[in-house]
Every structure is written in C-alpha cells, then in structure tokens.
N, C-alpha and C positions, 0 to 999 in steps of 0.2 A: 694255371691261373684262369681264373673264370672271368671274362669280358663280357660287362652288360652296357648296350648303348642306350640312350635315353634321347629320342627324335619327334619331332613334330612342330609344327607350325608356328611363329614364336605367339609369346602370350598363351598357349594351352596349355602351361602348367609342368615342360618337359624337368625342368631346374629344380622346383621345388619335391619332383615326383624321384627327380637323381639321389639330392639331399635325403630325403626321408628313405630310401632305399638303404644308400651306405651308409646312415647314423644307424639303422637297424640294423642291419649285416655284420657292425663294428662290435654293437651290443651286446649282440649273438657269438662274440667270440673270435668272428672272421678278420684277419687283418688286411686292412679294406684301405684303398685309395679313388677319391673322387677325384677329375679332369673336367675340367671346362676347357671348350675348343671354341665358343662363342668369344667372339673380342669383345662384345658387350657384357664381360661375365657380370655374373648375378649369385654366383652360388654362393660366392663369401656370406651376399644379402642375406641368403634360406637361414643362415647358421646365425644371422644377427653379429657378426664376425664384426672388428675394428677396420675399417678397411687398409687404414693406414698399416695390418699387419703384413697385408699383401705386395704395399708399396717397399714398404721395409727389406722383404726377404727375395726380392730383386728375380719373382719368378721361378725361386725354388721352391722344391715340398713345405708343405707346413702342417705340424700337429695338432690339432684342434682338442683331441682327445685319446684314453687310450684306445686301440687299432683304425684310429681314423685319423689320415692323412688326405690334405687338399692341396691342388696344383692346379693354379688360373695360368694358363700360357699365356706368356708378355712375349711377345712377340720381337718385342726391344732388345731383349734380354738373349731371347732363343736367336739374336743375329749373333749379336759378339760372339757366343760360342758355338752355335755352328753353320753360318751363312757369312762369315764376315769377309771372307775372301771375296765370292758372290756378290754382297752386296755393294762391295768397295767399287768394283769395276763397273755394277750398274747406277752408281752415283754419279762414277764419273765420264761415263757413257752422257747421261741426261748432262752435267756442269761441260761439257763441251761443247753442246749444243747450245751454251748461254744460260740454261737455268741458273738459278739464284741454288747456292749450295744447300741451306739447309730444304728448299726446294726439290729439289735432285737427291737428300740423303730420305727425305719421306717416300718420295717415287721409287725407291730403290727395293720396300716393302714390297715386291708382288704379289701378287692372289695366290694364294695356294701355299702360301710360306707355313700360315700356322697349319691348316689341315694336315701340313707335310712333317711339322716339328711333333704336332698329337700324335704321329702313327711311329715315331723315332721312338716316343713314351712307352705308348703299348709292347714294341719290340723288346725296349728296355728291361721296362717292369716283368716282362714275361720271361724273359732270359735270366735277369739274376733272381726271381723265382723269392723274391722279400714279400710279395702280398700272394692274398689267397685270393682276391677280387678286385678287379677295375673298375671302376661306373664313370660310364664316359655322358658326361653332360654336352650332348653336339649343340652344336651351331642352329639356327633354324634348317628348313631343309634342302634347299638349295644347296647352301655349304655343306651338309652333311652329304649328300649324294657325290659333292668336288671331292669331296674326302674320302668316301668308298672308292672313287674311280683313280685317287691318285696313284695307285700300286699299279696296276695295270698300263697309264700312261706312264709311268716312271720307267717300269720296266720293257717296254717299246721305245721309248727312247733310248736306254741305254744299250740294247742289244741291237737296234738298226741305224741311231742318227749320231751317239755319243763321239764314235772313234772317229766318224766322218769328219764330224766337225773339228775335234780337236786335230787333224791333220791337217785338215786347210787353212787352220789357223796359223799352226807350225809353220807352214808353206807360207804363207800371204803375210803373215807378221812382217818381216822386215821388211817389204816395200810397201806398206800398207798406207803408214805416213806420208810417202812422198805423193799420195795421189789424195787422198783422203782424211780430212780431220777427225776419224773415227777410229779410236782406241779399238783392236784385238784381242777380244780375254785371253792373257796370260795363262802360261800353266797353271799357275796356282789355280787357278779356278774351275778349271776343268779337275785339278786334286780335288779340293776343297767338295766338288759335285760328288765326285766319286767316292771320296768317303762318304758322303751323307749317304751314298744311297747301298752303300753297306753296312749301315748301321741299320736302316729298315728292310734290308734284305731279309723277306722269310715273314714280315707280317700280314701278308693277303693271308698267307697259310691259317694263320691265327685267326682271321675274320672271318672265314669261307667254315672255320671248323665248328660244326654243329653240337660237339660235345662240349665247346669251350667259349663261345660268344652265340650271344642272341641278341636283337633289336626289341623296343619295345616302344611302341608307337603312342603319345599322347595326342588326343584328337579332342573336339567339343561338338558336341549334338548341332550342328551349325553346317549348311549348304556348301557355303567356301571351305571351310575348313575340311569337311570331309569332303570333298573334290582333290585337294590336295594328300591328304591323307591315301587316299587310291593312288594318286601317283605316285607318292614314297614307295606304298608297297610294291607297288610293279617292279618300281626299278632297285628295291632292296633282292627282291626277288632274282633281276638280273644279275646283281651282282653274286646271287649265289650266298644271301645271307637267310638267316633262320628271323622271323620275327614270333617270338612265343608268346605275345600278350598286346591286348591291344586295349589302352587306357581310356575312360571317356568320363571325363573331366569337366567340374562345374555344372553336373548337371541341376535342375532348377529342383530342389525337394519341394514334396507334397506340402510341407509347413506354410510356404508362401500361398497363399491363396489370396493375394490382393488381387483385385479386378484387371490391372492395369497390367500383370503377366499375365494373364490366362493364356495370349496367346503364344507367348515367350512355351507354356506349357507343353500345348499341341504342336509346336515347331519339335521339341527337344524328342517328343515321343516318337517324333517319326523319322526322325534321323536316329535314333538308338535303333528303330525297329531296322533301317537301313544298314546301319552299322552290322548291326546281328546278322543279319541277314548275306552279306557283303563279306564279310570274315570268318563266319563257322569255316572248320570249326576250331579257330584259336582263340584263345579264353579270351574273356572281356570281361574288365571292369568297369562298374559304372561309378564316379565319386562324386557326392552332389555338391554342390557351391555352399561354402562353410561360411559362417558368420564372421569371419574374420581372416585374415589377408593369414599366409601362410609363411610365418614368418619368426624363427627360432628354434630353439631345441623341444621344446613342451608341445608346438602345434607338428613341428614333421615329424613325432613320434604320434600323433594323435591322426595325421592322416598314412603314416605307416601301416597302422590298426586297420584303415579302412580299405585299402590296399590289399594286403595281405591277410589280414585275420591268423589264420594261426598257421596260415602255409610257411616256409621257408622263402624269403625272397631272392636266393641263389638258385632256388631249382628252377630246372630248363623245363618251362610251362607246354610245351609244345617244339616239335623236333623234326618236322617235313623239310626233306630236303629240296629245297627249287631247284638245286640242279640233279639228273640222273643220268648215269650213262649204261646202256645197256644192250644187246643182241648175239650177234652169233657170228659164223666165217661166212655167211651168204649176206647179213644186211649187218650195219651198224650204226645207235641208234643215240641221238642226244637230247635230253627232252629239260625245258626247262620252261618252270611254271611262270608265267606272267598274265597273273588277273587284273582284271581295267584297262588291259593295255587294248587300243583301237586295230583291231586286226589289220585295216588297210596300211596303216603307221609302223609297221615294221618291217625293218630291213635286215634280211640275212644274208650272207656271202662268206667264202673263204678264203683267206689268203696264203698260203704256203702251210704249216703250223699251224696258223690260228681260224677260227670263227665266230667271225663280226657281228653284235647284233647292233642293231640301232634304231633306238625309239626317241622319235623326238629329238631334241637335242643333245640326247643323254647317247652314249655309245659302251659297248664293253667287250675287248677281244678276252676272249677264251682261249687258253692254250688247251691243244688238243693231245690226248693221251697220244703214245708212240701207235697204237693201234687204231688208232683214227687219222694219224697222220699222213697216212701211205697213201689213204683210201681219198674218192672225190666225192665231193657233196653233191648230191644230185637232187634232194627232193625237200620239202620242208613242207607238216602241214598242222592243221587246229587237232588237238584231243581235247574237247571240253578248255580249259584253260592251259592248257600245257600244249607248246609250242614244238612240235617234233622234229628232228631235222635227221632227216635218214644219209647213209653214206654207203657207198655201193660195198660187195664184198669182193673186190679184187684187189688186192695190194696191187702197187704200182709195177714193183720187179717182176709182179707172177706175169703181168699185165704185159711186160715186156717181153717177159720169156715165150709167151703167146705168140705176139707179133714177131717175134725173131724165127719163131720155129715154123709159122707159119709161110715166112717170104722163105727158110730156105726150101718148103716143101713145092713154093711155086719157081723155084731154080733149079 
C-alpha cells in the first residue's frame, strides 16, 4: 500500500492539496482512502460533504464515491474501542482528586491519543491490504512531528518501562489504599496498553520505507511559514522519512497587478527563489492563489490539474534516503541528512542499542543494526549537510578477547 502524508503549517493549503490528491488517485482507478489526524478536520469541507454525515457514522469509513473512502478520526469514538480501559482509570484518577466527573472524563483524552489511533489505521489498512493508497491529511506540524515520533516512544517504553511498572503495581496494589487515596491502574490497563501497542506494532516500518510512504510539504512564499517549513524537514529527515515534493501554495499570479500588491509580489519572489534554492533538488510545485476558495469536487479536480498535470500523483517524486548506513570491519559509519538544522543544536550520544539524536525539542533514538551494536561510538562530524557519526571497528568480544590475552601474556 502506498502512504502519502500531506504536512505543513496550518492554513497553507495541506487539506485541500490531500483531497484533490485522493479524488484523482480514486479517478485514476486506485482504491484510495483519505485520513484526517487534525481534530479540527476540514476534509469533509474540501468534498463539500453534509457534515452531519460524519456525525452519523460515529468515526467509521465513509464512501463518498467509487474508490474513494474518508475517515475523520473522532477521537470519542476511537476510546470506546480501543482506550477504554485507559481512559476509565484516568477518569477516575482525575474524579478522586475532586474533579467534577464529566471534568475528569474530558482530562482523560491525553495528547497523543489520536496521532496514536491514526498510526493503528495505517497498520490496519496496510495489513488487510483493501486499498492501493493512504493520504494521510496530518495535523498541523507540531502534531504531525508527535505523530512521527510516537513509534519510537512507544516502543522505549514498552521494552524498558512497561513491565516495570505493571509489577510495582502488582506489588503496591493492595496496600496502596490504606496509605493513599490514589487508584493503581489495574491489570486491565496495562492489557488494554498492550494490545494497542500490538496492533501498531511494525508501522515505523511502513513510514521509514522509502518505496512505500513519502511526505509532502505544503508551504507559502511567506518568512514564518518557510522558517517553519525548514524545520519540518530537518526533523522529517530525522525521523528517517522520504519527503518527495515540496508544494508552494497561493502563490500571488502575474494577473493581479493592482498597486497595493506589488509588494505582496516581490515578497513572494523571493521566498520561491529561497525555496528553490533551499530544497533542490526535490521537485516543487508552485500553485498561485485561485479566485475562488477551494472548495468541492469541480475545484479539487481543477487544482489536481495544476499539481500534477499529466504526471501520476502516486509516484514516488523523489527518493533520497536521510538515513544511510555504511563502512567496513575497521570503521562503521551512520550518516543522516539533516538540512537547517543549527550545528551547535545537536546532540548525539549512545545508549546500549540505540543512538540518540536531539535537536531542539524534538529527540529520535535509532535502533542500531546488530553490527553496530557491539561497536562504541566515538566520533561524529558535518559532511556538508549529512551528520556522520563514525563507530570504531572492534566489536566488543574481540575487544575483550584482546584484554584477556593480553593480562594472561602479563602473568
């Protein structure tokens, strides 16, 4: 199944650029499902959709036409079936502290719930193998980055804190009350974790895979917007994804020529010329500000056109991989592309398996192949944009067997 994300800043146009993508894809023959991971969805809007159809189908697929299926994640909906054990206990966590109960059952949503129920989807849809195509309508880009990174945290947690904790709970449960008016999540909840997180076990795989997901960045000829735009990609890059296209949206056509844009003009020119310049060499599109709000089936087939033109909007535009691993038995070698990122702002380190990088606020452990595992990280430096982190060539046993043979040559 082919995964395409659709990201960028909100208001630049990501929604209606998802929509016109899978109504052509559907067209074309492909049987296609679009995802909203934004709580504020909008995508019903692109399609001109009843909204009331979405309230209706309580969060399930819906057919809009044929091979095109839409799914706005309710969040509501994605508890009952699969957080509800979770949520109950953090309800009642908060309603014993005094919250007011329906209080306590809103607090009980935490951050990451939906990014986590979108990436159950993807696994879903990719496993029973019913579509040819995903189009994932993310979040703005904040949440879209919490969303790349939740596999990663998920699976750190469950391999070094999970079992911890559900034993001290075991342990501590029955005298917990006599000292403390603080509920102990129950087994169920620790199930209820651990099934979820085997139901998305295996879709980093699917994100990381450059033959099968790409990103595609909507941005606007505009200071802020492309500031933030650079950091997406940096930290798409971290995460080890493909970004094949990079969209540039609204921009002002030659048509206008009233007085009072002129300089709206020479702004936009030099932020494309930045753009271009900044991204070679992944394609760019430039789509100029249409006369009319983008909005139904007639106009996201009309800004499809402009998009695409007569290319296929399934192909993988561009296929650099940010992350490479490579060398030999004397050195070994990890290199992973991060453009924009502030050289003095990053932090690299290893910890047993893995290597940590951290920019800003954003962090991403890497699991390390078996043959990188043995070895210690010793050096890390700039190649132009690619980040190299060298690892000496002694495995740890040879390394040993050194030391051993050595002390008995000194006995």
């Amino acid at each position: 199944m082919r995964v395409i994300l659709f990201t960028g800043k909100g208001g630049t146009g990501k929604t209606s650029m998802s929509a016109a993508t899978a109504l052509t894809l559907a067209r074309r023959g492909f049987k296609t499902i679009a995802i909203s991971t934004d709580s504020a969805h909008s995508l019903a809007d692109s399609f001109s959709l009843d909204p009331n159809l979405f309230d209706l189908s309580q969060g399930l697929v819906v057919n809009i036409e044929k091979n095109l299926d839409i799914l706005q994640v309710n969040i509501s909906y994605e508890i009952d079936r699969y957080w509800h054990e979770i949520s109950d206990y953090i309800a009642l966590l908060f309603a014993t502290q005094g919250l007011d109960e329906v209080v306590a059952e809103e607090l009980a949503i935490i951050p990451g719930m939906e990014e986590l129920t979108a990436l159950l989807y993807v696994n879903q849809f990719d496993k029973e193998g019913e579509y040819d195509i995903l189009i994932i309508d993310c979040a703005p880009t904040g949440e879209t980055l919490r969303f790349l990174g939740m596999p990663d945290a998920l699976e750190w947690y469950m391999n070094r804190i999970f079992n911890i904790h559900r034993s001290v709970a075991s342990v501590v449960r029955p005298i917990a009350h006599r000292v403390a008016n603080i509920p102990l999540p129950p087994d169920e909840v620790f199930n209820n974790f651990r099934e979820f997180y085997e139901r998305i076990d295996g879709v980093k795989d699917i994100l990381v895979d450059p033959e099968k997901t790409t990103v595609r960045i909507i941005t606007n000829p505009e200071k802020m917007v492309l500031r933030e735009t650079k950091r997406s990609y940096t930290y798409f890059c971290m995460y080890g994804l493909v970004v094949d296209q990079v969209i540039v949206n609204k921009v002002f056509p030659k048509e206008i020529k009233d007085k009072y844009f002129a300089k709206w003009h020479d702004i936009h020119k030099h932020y494309i010329g930045e753009i271009e310049k900044f991204f070679h060499p992944i394609p760019i599109v430039k789509i100029p500000l249409l006369q009319e709000e983008i909005c139904g089936i007639d106009f996201l087939l009309k800004l499809s056109e402009l998009l695409y033109g007569d290319d296929n909007p399934e192909k993988i535009f561009y296929s650099e991989r940010p992350l490479q691993m490579f060398g030999s038995d004397d050195d070994m070698h990890l290199s992973i592309r991060l453009p924009f990122a502030e050289k003095e702002g990053v932090e690299l380190y290893q910890s047993q398996e893995e290597l940590i990088i951290r920019i800003g606020n954003f962090k991403r452990n890497i699991y390390l192949p078996r043959s990188f595992q043995k070895r210690h990280f010793k050096s890390a430096k700039w190649d132009d944009d690619r980040l190299v982190a060298s690892f000496d060539g002694e495995m740890e046993s040879t390394r040993y067997k050194k030391k051993s043979a050595e002390k008995a040559n000194d006995e």
